[in-house]
Backbone atoms as SQL, in Angstrom:
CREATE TABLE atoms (id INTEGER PRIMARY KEY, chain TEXT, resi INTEGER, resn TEXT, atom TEXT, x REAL, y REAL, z REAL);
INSERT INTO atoms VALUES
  (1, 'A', 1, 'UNK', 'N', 50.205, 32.107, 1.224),
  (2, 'A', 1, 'UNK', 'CA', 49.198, 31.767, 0.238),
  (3, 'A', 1, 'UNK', 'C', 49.907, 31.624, -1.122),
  (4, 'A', 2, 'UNK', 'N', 49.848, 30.660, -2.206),
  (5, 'A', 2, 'UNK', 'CA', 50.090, 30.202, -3.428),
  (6, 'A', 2, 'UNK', 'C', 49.840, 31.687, -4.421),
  (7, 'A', 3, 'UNK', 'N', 50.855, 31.719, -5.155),
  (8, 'A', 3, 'UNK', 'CA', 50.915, 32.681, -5.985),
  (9, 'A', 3, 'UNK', 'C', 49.487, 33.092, -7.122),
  (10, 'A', 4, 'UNK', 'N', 49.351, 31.177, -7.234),
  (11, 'A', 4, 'UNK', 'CA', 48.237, 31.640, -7.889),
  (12, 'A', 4, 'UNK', 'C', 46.563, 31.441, -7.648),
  (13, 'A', 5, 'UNK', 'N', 46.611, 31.378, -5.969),
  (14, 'A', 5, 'UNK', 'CA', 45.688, 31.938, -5.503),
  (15, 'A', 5, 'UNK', 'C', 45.479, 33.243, -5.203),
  (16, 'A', 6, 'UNK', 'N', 46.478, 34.031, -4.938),
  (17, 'A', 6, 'UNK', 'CA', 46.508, 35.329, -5.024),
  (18, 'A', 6, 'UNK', 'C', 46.062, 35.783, -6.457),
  (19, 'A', 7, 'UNK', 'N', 46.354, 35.430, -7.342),
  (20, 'A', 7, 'UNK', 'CA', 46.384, 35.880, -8.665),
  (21, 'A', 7, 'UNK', 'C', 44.698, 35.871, -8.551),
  (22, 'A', 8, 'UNK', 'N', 43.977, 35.042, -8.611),
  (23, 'A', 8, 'UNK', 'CA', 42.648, 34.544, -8.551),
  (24, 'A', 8, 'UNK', 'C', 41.843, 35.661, -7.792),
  (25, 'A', 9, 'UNK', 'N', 42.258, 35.738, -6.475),
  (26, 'A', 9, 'UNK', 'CA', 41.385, 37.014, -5.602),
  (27, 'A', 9, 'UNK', 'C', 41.824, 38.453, -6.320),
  (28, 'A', 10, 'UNK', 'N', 42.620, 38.355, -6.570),
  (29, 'A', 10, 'UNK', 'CA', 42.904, 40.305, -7.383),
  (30, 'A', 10, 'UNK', 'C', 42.355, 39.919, -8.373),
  (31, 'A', 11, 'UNK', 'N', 42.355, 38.892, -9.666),
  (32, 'A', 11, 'UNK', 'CA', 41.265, 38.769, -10.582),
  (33, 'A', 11, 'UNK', 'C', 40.076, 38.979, -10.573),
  (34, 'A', 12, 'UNK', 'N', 39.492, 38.401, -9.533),
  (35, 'A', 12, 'UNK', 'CA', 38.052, 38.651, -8.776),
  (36, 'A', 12, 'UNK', 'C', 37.820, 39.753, -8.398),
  (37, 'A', 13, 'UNK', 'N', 38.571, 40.944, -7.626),
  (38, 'A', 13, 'UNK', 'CA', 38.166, 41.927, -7.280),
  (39, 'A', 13, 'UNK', 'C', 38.152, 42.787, -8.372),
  (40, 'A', 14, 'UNK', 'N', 39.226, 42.627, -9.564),
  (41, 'A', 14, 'UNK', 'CA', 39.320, 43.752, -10.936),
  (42, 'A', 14, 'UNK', 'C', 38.141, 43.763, -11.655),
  (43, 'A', 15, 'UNK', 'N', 37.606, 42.108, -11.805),
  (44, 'A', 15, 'UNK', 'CA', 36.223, 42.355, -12.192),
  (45, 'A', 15, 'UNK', 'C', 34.783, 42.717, -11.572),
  (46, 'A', 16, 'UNK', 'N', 34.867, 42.481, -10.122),
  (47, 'A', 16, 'UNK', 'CA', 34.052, 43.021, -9.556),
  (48, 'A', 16, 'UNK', 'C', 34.011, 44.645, -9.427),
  (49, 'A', 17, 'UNK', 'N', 35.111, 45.461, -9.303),
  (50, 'A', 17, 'UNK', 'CA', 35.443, 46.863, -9.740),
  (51, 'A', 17, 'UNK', 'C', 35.147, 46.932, -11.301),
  (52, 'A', 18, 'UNK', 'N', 35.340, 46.480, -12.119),
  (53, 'A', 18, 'UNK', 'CA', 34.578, 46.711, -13.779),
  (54, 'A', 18, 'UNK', 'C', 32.907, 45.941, -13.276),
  (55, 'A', 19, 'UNK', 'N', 32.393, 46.135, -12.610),
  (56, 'A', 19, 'UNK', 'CA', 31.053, 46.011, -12.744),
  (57, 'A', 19, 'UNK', 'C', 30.500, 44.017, -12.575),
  (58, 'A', 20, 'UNK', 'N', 31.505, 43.590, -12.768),
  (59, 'A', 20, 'UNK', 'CA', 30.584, 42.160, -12.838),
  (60, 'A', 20, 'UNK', 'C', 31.095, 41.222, -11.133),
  (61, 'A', 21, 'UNK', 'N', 29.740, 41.272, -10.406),
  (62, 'A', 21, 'UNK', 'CA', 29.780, 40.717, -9.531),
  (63, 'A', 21, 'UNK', 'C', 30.181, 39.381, -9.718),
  (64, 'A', 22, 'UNK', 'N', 29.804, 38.629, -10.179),
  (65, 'A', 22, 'UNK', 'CA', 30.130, 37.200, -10.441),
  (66, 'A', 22, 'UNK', 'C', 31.012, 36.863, -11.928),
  (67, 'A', 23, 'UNK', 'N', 32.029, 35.897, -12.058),
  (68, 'A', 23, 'UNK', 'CA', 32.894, 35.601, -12.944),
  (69, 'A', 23, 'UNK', 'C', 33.102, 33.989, -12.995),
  (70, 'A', 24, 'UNK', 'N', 32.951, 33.854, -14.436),
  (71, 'A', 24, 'UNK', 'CA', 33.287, 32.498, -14.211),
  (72, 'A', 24, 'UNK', 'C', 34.573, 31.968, -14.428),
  (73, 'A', 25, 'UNK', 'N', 35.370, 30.646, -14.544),
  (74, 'A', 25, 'UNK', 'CA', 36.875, 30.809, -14.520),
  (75, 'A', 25, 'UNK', 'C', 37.388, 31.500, -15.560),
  (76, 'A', 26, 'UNK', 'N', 36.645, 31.174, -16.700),
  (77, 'A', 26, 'UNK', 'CA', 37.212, 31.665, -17.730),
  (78, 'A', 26, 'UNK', 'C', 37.302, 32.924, -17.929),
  (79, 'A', 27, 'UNK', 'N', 36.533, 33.724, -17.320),
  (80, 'A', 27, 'UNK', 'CA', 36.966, 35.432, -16.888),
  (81, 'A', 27, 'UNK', 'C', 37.797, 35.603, -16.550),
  (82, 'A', 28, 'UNK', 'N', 38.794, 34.149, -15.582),
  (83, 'A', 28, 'UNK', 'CA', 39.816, 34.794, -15.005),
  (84, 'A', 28, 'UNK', 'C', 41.313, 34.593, -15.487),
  (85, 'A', 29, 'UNK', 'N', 40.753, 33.741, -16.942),
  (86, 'A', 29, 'UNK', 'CA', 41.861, 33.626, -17.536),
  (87, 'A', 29, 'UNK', 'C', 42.120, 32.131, -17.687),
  (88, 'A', 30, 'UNK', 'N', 41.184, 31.213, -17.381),
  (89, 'A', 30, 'UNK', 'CA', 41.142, 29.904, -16.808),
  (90, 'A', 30, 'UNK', 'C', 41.165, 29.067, -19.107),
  (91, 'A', 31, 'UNK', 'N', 42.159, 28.355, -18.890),
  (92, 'A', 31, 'UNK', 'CA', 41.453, 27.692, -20.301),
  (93, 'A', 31, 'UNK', 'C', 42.057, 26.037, -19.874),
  (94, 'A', 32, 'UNK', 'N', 41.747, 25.216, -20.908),
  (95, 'A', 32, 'UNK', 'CA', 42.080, 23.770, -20.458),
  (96, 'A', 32, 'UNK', 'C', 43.694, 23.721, -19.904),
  (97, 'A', 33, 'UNK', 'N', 43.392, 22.435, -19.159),
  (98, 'A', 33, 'UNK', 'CA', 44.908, 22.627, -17.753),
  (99, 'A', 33, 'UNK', 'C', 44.885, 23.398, -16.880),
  (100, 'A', 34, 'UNK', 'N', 44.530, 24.736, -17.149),
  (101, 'A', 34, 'UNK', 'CA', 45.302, 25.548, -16.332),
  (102, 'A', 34, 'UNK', 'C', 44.363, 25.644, -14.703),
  (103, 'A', 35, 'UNK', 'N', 43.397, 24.655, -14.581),
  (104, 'A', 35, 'UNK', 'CA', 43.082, 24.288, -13.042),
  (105, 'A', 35, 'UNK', 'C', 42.352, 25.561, -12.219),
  (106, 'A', 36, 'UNK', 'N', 42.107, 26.082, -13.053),
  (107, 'A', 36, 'UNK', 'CA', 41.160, 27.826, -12.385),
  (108, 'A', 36, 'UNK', 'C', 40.240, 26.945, -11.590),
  (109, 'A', 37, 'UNK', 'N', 39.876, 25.959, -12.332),
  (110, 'A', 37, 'UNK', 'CA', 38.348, 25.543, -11.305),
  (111, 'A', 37, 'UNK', 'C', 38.600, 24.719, -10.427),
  (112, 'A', 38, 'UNK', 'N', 39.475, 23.887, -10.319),
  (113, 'A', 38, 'UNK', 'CA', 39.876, 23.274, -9.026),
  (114, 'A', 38, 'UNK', 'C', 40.163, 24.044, -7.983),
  (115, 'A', 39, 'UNK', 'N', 41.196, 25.151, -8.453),
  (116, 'A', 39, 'UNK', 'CA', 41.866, 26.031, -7.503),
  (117, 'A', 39, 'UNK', 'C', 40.567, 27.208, -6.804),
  (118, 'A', 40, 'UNK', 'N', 39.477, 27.488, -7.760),
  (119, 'A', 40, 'UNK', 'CA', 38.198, 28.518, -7.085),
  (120, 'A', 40, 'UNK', 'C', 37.805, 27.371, -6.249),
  (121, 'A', 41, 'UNK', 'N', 37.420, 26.073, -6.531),
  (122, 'A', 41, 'UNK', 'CA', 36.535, 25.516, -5.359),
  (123, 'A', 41, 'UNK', 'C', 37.343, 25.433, -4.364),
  (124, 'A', 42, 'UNK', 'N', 38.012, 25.053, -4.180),
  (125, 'A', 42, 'UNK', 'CA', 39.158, 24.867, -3.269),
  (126, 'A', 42, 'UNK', 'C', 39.458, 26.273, -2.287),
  (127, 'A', 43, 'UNK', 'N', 39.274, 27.678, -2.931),
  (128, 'A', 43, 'UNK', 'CA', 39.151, 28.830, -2.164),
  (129, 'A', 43, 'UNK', 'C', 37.444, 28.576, -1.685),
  (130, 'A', 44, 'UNK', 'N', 36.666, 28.470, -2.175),
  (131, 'A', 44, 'UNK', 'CA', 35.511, 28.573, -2.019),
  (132, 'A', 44, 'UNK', 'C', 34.921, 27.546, -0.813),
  (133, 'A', 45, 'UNK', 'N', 35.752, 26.440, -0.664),
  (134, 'A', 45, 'UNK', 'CA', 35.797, 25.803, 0.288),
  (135, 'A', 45, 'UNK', 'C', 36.323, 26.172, 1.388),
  (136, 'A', 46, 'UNK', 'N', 37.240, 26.905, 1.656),
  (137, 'A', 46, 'UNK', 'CA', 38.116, 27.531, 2.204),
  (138, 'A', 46, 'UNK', 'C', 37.660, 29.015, 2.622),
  (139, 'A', 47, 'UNK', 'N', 36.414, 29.563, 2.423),
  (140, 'A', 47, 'UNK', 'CA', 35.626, 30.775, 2.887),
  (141, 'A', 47, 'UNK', 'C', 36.154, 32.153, 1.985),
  (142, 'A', 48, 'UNK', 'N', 36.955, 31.759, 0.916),
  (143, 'A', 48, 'UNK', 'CA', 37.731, 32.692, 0.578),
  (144, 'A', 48, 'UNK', 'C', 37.133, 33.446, -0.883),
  (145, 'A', 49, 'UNK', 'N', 36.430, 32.440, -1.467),
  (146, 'A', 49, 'UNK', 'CA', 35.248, 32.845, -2.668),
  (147, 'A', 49, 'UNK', 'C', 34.160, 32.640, -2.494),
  (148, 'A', 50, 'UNK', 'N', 33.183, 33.295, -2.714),
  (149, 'A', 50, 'UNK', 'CA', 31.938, 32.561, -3.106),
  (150, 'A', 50, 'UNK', 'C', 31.326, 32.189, -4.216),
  (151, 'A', 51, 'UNK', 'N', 30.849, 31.139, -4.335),
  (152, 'A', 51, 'UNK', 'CA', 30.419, 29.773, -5.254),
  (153, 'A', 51, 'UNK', 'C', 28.795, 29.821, -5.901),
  (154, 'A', 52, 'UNK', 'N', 28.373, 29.653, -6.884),
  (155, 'A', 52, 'UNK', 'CA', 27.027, 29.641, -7.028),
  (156, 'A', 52, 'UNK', 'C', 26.872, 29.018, -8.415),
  (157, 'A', 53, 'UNK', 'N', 26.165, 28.254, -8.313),
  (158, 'A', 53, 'UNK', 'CA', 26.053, 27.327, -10.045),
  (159, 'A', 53, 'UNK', 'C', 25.204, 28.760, -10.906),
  (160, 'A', 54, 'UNK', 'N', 26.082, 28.151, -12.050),
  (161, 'A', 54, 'UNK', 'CA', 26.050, 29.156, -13.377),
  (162, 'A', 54, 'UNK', 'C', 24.299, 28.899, -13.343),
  (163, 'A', 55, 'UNK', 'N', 23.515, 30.397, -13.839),
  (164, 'A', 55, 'UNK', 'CA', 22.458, 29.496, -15.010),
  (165, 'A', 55, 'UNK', 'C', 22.074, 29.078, -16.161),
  (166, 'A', 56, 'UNK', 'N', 22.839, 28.064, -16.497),
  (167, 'A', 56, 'UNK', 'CA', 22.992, 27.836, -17.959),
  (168, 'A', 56, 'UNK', 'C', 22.383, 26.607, -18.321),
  (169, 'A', 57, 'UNK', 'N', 21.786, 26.533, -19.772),
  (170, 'A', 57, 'UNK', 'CA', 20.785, 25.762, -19.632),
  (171, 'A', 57, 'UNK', 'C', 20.851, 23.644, -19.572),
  (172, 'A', 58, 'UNK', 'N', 22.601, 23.980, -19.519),
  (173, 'A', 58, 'UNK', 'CA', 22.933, 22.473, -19.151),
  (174, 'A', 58, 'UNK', 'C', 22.566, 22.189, -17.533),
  (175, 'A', 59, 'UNK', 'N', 23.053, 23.182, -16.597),
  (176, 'A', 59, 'UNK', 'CA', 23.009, 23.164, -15.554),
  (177, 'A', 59, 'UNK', 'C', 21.167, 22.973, -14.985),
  (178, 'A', 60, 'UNK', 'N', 20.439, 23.908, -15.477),
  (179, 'A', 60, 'UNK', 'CA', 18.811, 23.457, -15.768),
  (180, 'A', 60, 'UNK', 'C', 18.544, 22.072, -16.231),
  (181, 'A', 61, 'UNK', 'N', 18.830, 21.754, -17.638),
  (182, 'A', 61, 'UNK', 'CA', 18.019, 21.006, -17.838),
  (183, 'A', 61, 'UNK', 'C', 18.321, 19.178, -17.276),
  (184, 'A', 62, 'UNK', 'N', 19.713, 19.309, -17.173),
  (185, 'A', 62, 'UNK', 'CA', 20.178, 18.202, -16.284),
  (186, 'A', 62, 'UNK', 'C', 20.494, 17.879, -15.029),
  (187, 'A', 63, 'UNK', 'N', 20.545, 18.936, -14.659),
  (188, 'A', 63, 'UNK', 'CA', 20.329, 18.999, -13.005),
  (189, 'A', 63, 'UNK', 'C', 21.397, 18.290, -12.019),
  (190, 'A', 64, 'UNK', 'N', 22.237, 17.902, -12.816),
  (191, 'A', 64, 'UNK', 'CA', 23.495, 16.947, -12.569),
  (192, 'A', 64, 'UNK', 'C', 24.577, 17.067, -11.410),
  (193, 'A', 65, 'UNK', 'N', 25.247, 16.509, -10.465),
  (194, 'A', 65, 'UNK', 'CA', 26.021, 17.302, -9.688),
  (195, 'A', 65, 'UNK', 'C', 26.958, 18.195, -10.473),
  (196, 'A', 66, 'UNK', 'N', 27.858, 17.676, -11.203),
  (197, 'A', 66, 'UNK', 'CA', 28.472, 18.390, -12.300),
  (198, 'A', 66, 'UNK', 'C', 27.606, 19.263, -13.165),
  (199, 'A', 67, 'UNK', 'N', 28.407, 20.690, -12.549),
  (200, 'A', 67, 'UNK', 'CA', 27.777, 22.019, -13.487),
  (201, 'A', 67, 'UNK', 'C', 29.027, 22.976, -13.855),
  (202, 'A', 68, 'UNK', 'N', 28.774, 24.004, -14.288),
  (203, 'A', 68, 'UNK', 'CA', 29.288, 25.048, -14.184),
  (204, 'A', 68, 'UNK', 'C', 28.973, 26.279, -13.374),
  (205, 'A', 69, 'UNK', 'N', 30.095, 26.863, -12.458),
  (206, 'A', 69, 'UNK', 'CA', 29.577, 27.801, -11.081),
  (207, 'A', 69, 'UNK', 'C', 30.305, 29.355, -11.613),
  (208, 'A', 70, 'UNK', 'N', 29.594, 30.086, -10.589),
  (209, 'A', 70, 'UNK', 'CA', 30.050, 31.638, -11.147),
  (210, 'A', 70, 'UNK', 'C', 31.149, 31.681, -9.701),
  (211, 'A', 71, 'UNK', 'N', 31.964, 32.676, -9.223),
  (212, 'A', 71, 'UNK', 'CA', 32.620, 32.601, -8.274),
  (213, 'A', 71, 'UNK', 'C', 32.601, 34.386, -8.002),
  (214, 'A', 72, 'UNK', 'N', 32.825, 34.341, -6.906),
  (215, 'A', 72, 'UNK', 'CA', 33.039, 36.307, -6.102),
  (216, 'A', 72, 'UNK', 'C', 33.679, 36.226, -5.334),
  (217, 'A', 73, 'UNK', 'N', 34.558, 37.315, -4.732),
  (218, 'A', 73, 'UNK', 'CA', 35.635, 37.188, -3.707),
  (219, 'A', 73, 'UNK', 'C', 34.551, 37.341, -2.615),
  (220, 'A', 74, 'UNK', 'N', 34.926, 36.500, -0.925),
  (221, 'A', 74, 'UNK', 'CA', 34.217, 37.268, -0.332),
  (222, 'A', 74, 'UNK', 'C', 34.907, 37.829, 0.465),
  (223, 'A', 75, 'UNK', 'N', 34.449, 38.189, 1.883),
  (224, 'A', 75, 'UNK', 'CA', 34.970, 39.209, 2.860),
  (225, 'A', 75, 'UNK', 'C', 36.703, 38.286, 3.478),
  (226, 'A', 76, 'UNK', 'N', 35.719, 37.395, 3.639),
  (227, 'A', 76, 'UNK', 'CA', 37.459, 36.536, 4.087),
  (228, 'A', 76, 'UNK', 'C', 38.599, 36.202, 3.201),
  (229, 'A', 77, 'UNK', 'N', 38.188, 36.463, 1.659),
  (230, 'A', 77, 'UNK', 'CA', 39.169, 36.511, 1.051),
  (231, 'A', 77, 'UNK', 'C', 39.514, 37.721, 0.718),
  (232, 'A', 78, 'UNK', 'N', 38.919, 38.590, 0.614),
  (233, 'A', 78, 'UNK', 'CA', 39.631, 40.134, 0.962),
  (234, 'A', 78, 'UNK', 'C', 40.862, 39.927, 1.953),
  (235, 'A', 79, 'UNK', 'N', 40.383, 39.762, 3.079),
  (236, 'A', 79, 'UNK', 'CA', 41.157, 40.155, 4.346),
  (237, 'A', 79, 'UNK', 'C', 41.769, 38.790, 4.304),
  (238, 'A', 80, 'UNK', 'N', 42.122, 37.726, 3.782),
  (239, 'A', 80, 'UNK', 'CA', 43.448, 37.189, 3.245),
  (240, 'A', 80, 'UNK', 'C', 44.485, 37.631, 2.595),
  (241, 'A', 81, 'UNK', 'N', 43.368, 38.194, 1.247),
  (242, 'A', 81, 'UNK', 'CA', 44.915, 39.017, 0.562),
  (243, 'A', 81, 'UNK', 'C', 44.890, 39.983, 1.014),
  (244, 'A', 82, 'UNK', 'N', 44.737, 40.953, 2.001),
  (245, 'A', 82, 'UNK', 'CA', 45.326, 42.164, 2.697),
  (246, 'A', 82, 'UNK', 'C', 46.479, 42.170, 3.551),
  (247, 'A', 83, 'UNK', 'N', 45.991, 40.043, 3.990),
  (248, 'A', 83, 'UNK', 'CA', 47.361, 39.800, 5.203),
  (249, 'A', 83, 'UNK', 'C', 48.614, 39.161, 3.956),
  (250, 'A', 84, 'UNK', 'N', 48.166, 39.221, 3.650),
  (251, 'A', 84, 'UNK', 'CA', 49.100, 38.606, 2.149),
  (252, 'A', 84, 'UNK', 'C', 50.188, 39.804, 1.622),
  (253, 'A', 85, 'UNK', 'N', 49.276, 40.401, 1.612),
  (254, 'A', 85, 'UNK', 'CA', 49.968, 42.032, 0.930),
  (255, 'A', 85, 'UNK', 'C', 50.948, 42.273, 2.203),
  (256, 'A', 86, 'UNK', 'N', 50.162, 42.402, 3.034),
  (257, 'A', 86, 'UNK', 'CA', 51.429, 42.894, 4.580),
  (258, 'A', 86, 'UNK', 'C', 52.588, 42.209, 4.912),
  (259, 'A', 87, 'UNK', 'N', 52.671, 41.141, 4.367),
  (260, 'A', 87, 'UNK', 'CA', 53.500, 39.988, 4.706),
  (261, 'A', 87, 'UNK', 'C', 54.640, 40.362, 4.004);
C-alpha cells in the first residue's frame, strides 16, 4: 500500500480517537495539490473509507454531482493497515 495512503487511514483513525467520526480532507492535512481528495475517493472506492457528502449549504442548495464529502476509516481499511503494519 502507498505511503500516502497509509498516512490517510492513521489520519482517520487519530481523529476518530479525538472524537470526530467524520473528517474532511482538509482535517487531514489536504490543501491545494496535495490530492487528499482524489486519493480518499479512490480508498473509498476501494472499501477502505467511507464516503458521505458534506452538509454544506453548496452541496444543498445545488445539488450538483460535484460536492464536498466527509470520509471515516472503515473496517476494511483497518484490517489493511494492520496487514500493512505486519508486513
Amino acid at each position: 500500500m502507498p505511503d500516502e495512503d497509509v498516512s490517510l487511514l492513521k489520519a482517520l483513525i487519530r481523529r476518530e480517537e479525538s472524537g470526530s467520526s467524520w473528517s474532511r480532507p482538509m482535517d487531514l492535512g489536504a490543501h491545494d495539490g496535495s490530492n487528499h481528495s482524489s486519493r480518499l475517493k479512490r480508498l473509498a472506492d476501494k472499501g477502505m473509507v467511507k464516503r458521505a457528502r458534506r452538509n454544506s449549504i453548496c452541496n444543498v442548495l445545488m445539488n450538483s454531482a460535484r460536492g464536498s464529502y466527509v470520509y471515516s476509516i472503515s473496517d476494511a481499511g483497518r484490517a489493511a493497515l494492520q496487514k500493512n503494519n505486519a508486513e
